[in-house]
N, C-alpha and C positions, 0 to 999 in steps of 0.2 A: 416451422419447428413445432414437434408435439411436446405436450407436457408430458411430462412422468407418470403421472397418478391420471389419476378413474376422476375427470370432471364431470360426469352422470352420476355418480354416486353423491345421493343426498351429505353424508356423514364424510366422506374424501373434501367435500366443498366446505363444511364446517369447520373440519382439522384446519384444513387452509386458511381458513378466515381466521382462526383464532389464532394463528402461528404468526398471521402478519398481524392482527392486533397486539399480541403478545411483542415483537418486533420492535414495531414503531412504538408503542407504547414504552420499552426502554428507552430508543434513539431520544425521544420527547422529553422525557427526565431526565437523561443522563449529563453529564460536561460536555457533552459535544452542541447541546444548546443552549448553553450559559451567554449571557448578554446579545441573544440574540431573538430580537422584537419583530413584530411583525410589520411588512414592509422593508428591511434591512435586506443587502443583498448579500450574497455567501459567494467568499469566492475562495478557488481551490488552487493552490498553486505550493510550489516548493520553499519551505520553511528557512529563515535564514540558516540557520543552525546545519540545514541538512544538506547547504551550498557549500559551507565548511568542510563536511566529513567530504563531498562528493572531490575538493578540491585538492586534500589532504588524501586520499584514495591515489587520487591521478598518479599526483609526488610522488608517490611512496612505488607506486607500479613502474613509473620512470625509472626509478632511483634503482629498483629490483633488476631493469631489464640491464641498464646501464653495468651495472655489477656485474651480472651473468654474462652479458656481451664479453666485457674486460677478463673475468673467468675464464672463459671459451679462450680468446686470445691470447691468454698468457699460457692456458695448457694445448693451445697449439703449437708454441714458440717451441717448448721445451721438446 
């Protein structure tokens, strides 16, 4: 894969550098590294909260199809 920009260009290499210092320098500060020491592992996974919505999605898509199913068949009876 090529990069996008000109990495022979002295000043393209600097942008860059400064763009990911600038970067990681929020990530480092911000809430997303709150109580998190060094040595600590990080791990990435799906939020209770977001098992909820995903569970409450499904229901609701059942319950929609379920409906429309029952639609379809009562306006084929007639």
């Amino acid at each position: 894969m090529t990069a996008p920009f000109d990495t022979s260009s002295a000043n393209s290499v600097s942008e860059l550098r400064e763009s990911m210092h600038r970067l990681l320098f929020t990530v480092a500060n911000s809430n997303a590294m709150n109580d998190v020491v060094p040595g600590s592992r990080i791990k990435y996974g799906i939020a209770p909260w977001q098992m909820g919505v995903y569970g409450v999605t499904g229901v609701l898509a059942v319950l929609a199809a379920l409906l429309g199913f029952n639609a379809f068949k009562r306006m084929k009876q007639q």
